[in-house]
Structures are given as structure tokens and as C-alpha cells.
KOLTORLUM-526901 format. One line per field, with one value per residue (C-alpha): residue in three letters; x, y, z. Coordinates in pm, 1 decimal. Example, Ala and Ser with C-alpha at 12.3 -4.5 7.8 and 13.67 -1.06 7.14 Angstrom:
! residues 2
resn [ala,ser];
x [1230.0,1367.0];
y [-450.0,-106.0];
z [780.0,714.0];
END
This chain:
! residues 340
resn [unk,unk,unk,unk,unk,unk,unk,unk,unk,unk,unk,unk,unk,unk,unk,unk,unk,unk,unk,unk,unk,unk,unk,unk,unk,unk,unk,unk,unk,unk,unk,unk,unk,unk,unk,unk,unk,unk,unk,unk,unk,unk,unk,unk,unk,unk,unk,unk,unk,unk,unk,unk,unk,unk,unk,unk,unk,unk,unk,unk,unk,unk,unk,unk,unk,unk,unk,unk,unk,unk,unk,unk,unk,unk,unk,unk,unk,unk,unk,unk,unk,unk,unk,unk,unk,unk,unk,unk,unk,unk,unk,unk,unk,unk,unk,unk,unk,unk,unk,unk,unk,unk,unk,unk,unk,unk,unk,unk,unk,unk,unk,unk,unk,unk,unk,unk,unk,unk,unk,unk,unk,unk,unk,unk,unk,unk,unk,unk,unk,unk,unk,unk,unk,unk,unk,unk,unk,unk,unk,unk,unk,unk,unk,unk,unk,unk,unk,unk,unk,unk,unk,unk,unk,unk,unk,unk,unk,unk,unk,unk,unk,unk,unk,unk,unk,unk,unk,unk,unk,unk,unk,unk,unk,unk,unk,unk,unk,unk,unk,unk,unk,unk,unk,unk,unk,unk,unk,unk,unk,unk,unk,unk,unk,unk,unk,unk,unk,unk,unk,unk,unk,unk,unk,unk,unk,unk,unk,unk,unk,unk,unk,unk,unk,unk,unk,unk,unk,unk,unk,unk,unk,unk,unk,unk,unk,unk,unk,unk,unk,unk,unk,unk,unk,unk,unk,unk,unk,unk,unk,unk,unk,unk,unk,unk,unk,unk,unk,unk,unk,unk,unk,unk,unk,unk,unk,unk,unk,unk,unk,unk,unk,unk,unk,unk,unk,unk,unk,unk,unk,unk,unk,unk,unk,unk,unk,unk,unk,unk,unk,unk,unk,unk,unk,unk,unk,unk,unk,unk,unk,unk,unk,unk,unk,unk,unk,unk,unk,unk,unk,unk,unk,unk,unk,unk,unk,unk,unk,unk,unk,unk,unk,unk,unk,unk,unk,unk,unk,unk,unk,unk,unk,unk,unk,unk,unk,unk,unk,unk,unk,unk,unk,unk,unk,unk,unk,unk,unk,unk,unk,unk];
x [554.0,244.7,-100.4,-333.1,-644.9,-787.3,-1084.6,-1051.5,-1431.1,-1555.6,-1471.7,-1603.6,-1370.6,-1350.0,-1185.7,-1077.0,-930.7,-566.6,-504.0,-384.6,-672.7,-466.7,-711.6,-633.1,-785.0,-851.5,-1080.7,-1313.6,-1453.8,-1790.6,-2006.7,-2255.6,-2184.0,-2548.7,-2434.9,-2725.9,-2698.5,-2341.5,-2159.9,-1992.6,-1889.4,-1662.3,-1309.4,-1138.7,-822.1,-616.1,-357.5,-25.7,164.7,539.0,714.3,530.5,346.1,19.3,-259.7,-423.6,-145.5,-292.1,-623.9,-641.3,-553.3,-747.1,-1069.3,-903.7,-974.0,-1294.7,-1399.2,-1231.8,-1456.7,-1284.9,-1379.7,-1082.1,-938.4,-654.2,-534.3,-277.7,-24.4,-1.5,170.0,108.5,-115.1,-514.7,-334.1,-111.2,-155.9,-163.9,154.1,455.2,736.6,780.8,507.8,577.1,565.1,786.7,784.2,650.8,371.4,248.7,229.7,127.9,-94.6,-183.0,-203.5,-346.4,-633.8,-691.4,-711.5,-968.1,-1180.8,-1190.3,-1313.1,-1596.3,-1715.6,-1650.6,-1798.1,-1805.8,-1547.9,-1196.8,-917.4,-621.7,-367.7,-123.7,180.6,409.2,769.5,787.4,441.6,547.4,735.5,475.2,246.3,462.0,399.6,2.4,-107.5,-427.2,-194.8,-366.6,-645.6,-475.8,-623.5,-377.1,-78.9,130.9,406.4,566.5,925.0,920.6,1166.5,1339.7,1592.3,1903.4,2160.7,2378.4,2079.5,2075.0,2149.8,2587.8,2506.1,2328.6,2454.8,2658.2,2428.0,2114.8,2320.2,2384.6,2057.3,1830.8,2068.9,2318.1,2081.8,1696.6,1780.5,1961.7,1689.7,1456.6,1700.2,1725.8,1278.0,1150.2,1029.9,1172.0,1052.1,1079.4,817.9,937.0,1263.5,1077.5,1139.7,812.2,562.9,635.0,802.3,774.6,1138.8,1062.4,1011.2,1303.2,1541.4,1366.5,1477.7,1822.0,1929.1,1810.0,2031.2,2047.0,1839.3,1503.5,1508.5,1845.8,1723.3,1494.2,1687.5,1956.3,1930.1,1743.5,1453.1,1644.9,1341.7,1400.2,1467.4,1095.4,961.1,1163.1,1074.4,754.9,809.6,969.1,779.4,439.4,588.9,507.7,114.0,107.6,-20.3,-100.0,11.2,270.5,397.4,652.5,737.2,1046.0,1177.9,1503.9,1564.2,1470.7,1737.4,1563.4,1444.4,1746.6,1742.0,1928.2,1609.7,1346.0,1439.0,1585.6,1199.7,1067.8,1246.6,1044.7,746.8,825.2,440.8,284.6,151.7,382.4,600.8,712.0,961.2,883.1,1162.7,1014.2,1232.9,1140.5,1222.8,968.8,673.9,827.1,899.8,1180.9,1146.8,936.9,1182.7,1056.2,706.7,582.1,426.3,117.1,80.9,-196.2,40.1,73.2,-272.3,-279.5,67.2,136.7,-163.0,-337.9,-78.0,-207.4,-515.8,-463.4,-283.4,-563.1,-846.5,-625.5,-291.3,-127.6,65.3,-114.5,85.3,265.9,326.8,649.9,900.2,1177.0,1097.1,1408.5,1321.9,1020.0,994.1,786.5,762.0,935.5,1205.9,1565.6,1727.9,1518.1,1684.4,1787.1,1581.5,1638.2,1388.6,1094.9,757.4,596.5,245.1,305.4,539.7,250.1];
y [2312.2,2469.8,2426.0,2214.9,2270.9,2532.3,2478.7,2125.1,1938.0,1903.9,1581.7,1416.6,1356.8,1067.7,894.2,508.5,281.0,118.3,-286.0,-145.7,102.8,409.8,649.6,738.8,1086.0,1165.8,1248.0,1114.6,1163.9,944.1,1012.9,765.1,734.5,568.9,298.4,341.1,170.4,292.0,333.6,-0.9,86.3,352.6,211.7,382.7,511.8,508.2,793.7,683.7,1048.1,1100.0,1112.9,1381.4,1532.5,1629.8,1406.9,1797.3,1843.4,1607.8,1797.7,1897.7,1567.4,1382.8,1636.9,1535.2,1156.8,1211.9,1406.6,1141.6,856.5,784.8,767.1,864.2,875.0,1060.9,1047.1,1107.7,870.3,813.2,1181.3,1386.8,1623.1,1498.5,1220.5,1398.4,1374.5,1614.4,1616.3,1479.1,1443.5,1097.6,990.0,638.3,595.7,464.9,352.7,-7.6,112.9,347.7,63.1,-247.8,-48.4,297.2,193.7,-153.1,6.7,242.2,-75.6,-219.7,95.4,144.5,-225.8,-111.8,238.6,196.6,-210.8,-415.6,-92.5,-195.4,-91.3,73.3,330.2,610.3,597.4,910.1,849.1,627.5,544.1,270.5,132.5,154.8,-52.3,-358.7,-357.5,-401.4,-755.8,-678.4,-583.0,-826.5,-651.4,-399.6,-394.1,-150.1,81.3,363.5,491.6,871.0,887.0,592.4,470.0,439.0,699.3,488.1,712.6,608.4,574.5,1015.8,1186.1,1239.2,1630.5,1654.5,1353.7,1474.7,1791.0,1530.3,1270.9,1559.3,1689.6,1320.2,1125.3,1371.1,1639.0,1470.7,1188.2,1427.0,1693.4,1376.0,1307.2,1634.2,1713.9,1356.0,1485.4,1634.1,2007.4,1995.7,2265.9,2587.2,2459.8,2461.6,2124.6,1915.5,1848.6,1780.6,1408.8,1132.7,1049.8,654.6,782.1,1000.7,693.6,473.0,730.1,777.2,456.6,317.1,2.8,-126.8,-368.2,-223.3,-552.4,-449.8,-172.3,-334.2,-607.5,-386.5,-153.1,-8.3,-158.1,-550.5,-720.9,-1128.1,-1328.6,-1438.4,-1071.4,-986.6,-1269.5,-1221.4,-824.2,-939.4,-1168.1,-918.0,-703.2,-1011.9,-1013.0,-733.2,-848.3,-532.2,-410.1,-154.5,173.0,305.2,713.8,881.0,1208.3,1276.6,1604.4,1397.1,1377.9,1100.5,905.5,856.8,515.2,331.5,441.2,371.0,7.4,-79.6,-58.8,-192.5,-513.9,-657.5,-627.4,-983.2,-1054.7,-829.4,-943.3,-618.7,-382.6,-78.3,176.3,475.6,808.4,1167.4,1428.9,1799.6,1899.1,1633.8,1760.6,2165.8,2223.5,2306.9,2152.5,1832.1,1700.1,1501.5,1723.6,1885.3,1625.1,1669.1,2060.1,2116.5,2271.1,1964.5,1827.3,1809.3,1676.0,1414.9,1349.5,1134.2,924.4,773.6,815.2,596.8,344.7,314.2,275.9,52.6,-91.7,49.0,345.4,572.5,628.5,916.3,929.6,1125.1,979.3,631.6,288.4,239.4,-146.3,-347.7,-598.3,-880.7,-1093.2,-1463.6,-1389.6,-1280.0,-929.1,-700.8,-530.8,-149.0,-5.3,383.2,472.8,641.7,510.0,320.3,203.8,-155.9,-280.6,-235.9];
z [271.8,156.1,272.4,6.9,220.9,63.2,-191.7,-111.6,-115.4,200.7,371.6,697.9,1008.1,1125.5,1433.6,1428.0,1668.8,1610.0,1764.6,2073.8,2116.7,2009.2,1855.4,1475.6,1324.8,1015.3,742.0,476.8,96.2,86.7,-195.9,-33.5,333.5,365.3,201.8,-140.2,-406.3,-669.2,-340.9,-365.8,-768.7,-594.6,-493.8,-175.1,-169.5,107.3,166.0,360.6,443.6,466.2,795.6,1004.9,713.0,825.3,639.5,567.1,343.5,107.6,47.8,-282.6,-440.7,-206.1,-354.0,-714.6,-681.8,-519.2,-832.0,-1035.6,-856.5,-565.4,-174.9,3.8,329.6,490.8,820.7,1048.8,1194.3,1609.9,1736.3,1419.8,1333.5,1432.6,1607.2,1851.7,2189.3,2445.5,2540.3,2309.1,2501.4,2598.2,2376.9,2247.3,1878.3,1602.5,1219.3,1300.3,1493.8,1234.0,984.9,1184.7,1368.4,1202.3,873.1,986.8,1143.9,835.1,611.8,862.7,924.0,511.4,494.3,685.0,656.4,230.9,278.6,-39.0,-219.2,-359.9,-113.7,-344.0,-151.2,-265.6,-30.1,12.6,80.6,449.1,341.0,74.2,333.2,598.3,327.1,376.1,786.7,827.3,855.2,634.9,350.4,104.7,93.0,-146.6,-485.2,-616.1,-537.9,-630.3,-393.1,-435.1,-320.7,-134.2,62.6,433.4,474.2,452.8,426.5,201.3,-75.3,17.8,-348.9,-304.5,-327.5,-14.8,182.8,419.9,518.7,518.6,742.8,1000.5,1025.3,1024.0,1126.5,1421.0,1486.1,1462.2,1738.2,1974.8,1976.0,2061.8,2344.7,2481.0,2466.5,2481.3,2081.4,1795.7,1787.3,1413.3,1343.1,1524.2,1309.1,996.6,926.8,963.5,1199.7,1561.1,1594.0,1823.4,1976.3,1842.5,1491.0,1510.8,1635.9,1333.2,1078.4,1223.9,1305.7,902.7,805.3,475.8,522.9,658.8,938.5,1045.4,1210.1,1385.2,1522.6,1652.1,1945.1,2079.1,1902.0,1937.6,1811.7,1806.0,1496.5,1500.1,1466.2,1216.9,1012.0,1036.8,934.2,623.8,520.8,570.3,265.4,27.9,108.4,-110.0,-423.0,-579.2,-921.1,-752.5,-932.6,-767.2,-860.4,-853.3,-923.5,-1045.9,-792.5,-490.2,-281.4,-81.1,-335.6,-540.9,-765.1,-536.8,-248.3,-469.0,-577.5,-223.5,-111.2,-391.4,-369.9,-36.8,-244.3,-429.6,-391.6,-614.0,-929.9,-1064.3,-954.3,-1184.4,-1147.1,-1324.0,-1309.6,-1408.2,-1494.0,-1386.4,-1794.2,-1895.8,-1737.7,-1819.6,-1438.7,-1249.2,-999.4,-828.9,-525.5,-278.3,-190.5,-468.5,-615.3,-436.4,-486.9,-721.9,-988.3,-1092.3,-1102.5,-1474.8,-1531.6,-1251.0,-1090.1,-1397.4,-1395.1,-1031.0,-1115.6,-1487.8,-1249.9,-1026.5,-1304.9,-1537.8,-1342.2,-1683.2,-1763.9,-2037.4,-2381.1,-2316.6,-1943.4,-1867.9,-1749.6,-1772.9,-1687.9,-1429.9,-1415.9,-1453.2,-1196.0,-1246.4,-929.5,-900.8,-1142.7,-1149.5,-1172.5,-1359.0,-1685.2,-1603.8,-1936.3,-1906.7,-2234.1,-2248.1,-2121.5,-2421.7,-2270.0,-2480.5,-2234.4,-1957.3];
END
């Protein structure tokens, strides 16, 4: 994956503490950091990364909403990138930590360094799912997840199953075995992986709670409740993107996620084809390279401002979910911005 740093705006780097007193790294846009007045007319964004995607990777469309008035901040889950320890192996650290607590203490660091700012967050692939985990959840004003959803393998695009089963789901958790980590890098698959984060993704159930209560996690009924039921204090206005080369985020991926969100006041799927924006090809990364900051980007950034989708947007509506109500319609057509 390409680096996005380069002729990013220069952001601050900051260093927050998670529940349990892990430290979280990361960085800052803050067009006020002394707190003057405008500052609090700025919302923040929050950036949730994919599994063991460095927050740096993010750069240039973090710089993109801060020149589109946003604050922003990135920042890197426990074990990756600024977060990583000294020494991996062994380190302790799987998908529920990295949402109750990672992405917990983003949400309350943002409530304090941007005070008085509206909280919305962009989540990239596990990061819709890690959205759902953080007990401060409801302080979301709005949301739009990229490719989100929690590796179950039979939700993998039929193409690339079986290759994508052996490698995350065979290969991952017995590298973690053998070096108390996943050396994904020097494989050229990722960043460096905690072994918990690695079992999370290989041992994904259908049901994101089955995981959890199953070894060697084997959380108790009352835990897993209480996971579930943390995905409805979202409230949000959620847009969930797809693309249709993602061989993670197939249709069956997207909506599987989407469904725990039955608290938000709306929840969109919305499908881009490659041919509709004239690319070749988006998959399951590209969306945040900055060749497409003039065809993908605005439509996060139009979902931010307005919770709407802008006549025109590329793309299908796969379903519109309003919350409370029963199975939403499969519509397939074009985006027309009078049904948002």
C-alpha cells in the first residue's frame, strides 16, 4: 500500500491514554488548538484504520477534511504503528480492545482537546465494526464507514475465497503461534500484528458475538450482551461504502455489519462501481489514495456537512435502512439524492 504522507498539512502528535492506561499515539489537525473563538464551529473527525493499517496511511485525506473545515485525528490502534510496543511478541491485544478501549479513548480525548466540537468519524473496514464497541459511542454526530465489515469468511467475494481463507484464516493465526505476532510486513501483507488480533480475524463467526463467546476468547453471556447491545448507542446517520471489487466487502459483508447498528437515526448502503467513477480499480484500499480525492472523497465529506447524498453521487443504493422497521427493500438503481 502506498504512502499518503507526503504533502500532507502538518499535524500535531499527540499521545492519549486508553481505560486501562495503555498509551494511544497518534496525530492531530487543530486549526485552533488554543481554544479562540470559531474553534468550536469546526466539527472533529475521527479516523478508525483497517486492521494493522498504519493511521499515517491516512494523511492526505485527513489534510483534505482539514482544508474542508474539519479538525481531525488519526491514530494508531494498541501494537500498530505509533502504538507498538517495544517488543511484539506476546503483546496482548485483540479486536475488542481496540474498540472498547482504543477507539473509546479516542472518543474521550476528542471530547476534550476539540471541547464544545461535533464528534463525527470515518471508519475503514474493521473500523465500522470497532465503532459499535466503545461505550461513548453516542457521542457520534455522524458516520461513514469504507469497506466495513468483520472478516467472516464466508461473506469473502467466491473468486478469492478459498486463497483469502488460507492466508487469514490457516496461515495468519499459525504465524501468530509460531512468533507470539504475525510478521505480516517483511511478508508484504500489513503492518506487524498482535497474535489477539490475528485469532479475532481468524476465528470470525457469523455472528460478530459468536466469536467472542467461543474459545479462546469464551466471554460470558453477560459480556456479550452488553457488546451487542453497545452497537445500538450509535445514533448517527450512518453511510456505509462499498466497492464492487472488494473482495472483503462483498454485499453480504457490508450489510452483515450494518445490521447491529439498529440505533441510528439512518443507515445507508451505498455500492460504487470502479466504471462509475472511470477507474479500474477501487478494492478494498484505494479509496483513500488521493487519486480519488475529487471523485470519492466529497461524497464523505457531503455526508458529513449534510447527512445526505449529493445529486449525482456514483454509485447504487443496496438498501436503505431506516431503524425500527422490517427488512429493508434491495433497490439496485442509481443514487437519486430525493430519496435522502
Amino acid at each position: 500500500m502506498e504512502d499518503q504522507t507526503a504533502d500532507a498539512s502538518a499535524p500535531r502528535s499527540v499521545t492519549f491514554e486508553a481505560p486501562d492506561g495503555m498509551p494511544i499515539r497518534g496525530f492531530a489537525w487543530q486549526a485552533d488548538p488554543g481554544g479562540g473563538v470559531g474553534g468550536a464551529a469546526r466539527p472533529v473527525v475521527i479516523v478508525n484504520p483497517a486492521t494493522s493499517v498504519r493511521c499515517r496511511y491516512y494523511f492526505r485525506f485527513a489534510s483534505y477534511l482539514f482544508a474542508h473545515g474539519r479538525d481531525v485525528l488519526l491514530y494508531d490502534y494498541r501494537g500498530i504503528g505509533e502504538s507498538r510496543p517495544a517488543r511484539l511478541a506476546g503483546f496482548e491485544a485483540n479486536w475488542l480492545d481496540w474498540g472498547a478501549l482504543d477507539f473509546e479513548a479516542a472518543l474521550r480525548f476528542a471530547a476534550t482537546r476539540f471541547a464544545g466540537q461535533s464528534i463525527d468519524v470515518v471508519a475503514h473496514s474493521i473500523g465500522g465494526c470497532l465503532m459499535g464497541l466503545a461505550p461513548s459511542n453516542a457521542a457520534i454526530r455522524r458516520a461513514v464507514t469504507v469497506g466495513a465489515q468483520y472478516a467472516y469468511w464466508r461473506d469473502y467475494a467466491q473468486a478469492h475465497r478459498l486463497a483469502m481463507l488460507l492466508k487469514w484464516h490457516v496461515a495468519m493465526p499459525a504465524l501468530a503461534a509460531v512468533f507470539g505476532y504475525v510478521p505480516a510486513r517483511r511478508l508484504g501483507w500489513m503492518e506487524d500484528t498482535p497474535r489477539g488480533v490475528a485469532r479475532s480475524w481468524a476465528r470470525s463467526r457469523a455472528r460478530f458475538e459468536q466469536t467472542y463467546g467461543a474459545r479462546p476468547f469464551s466471554l460470558d453471556d453477560r459480556r456479550i450482551d452488553a457488546l451487542v447491545r453497545q452497537f445500538s448507542s450509535v445514533r448517527a446517520p450512518l453511510l456505509a461504502i462499498s466497492t464492487s471489487d472488494d473482495p472483503f466487502g462483498t454485499v453480504p459483508a457490508i450489510e452483515r455489519l450494518l445490521a447491529y447498528f439498529d440505533g441510528c437515526d439512518e443507515r445507508i448502503h451505498l455500492r460504487v462501481e470502479p466504471r462509475a467513477i472511470d477507474a479500474d480499480a477501487i478494492g478494498h484500499f484505494a479509496f483513500f489514495h488521493s487519486r480519488f480525492e475529487s471523485r470519492l472523497w466529497p461524497i464523505v465529506l457531503h455526508w458529513l456537512e449534510t447527512a445526505t447524498l449529493a445529486r449525482g453521487t456514483p454509485g447504487d443504493l443496496v438498501s436503505l435502512r431506516p431503524p425500527r422497521r422490517g427488512p429493508a427493500a434491495r433497490t439496485g438503481r442509481a443514487v437519486d439524492a430525493s430519496l435522502v
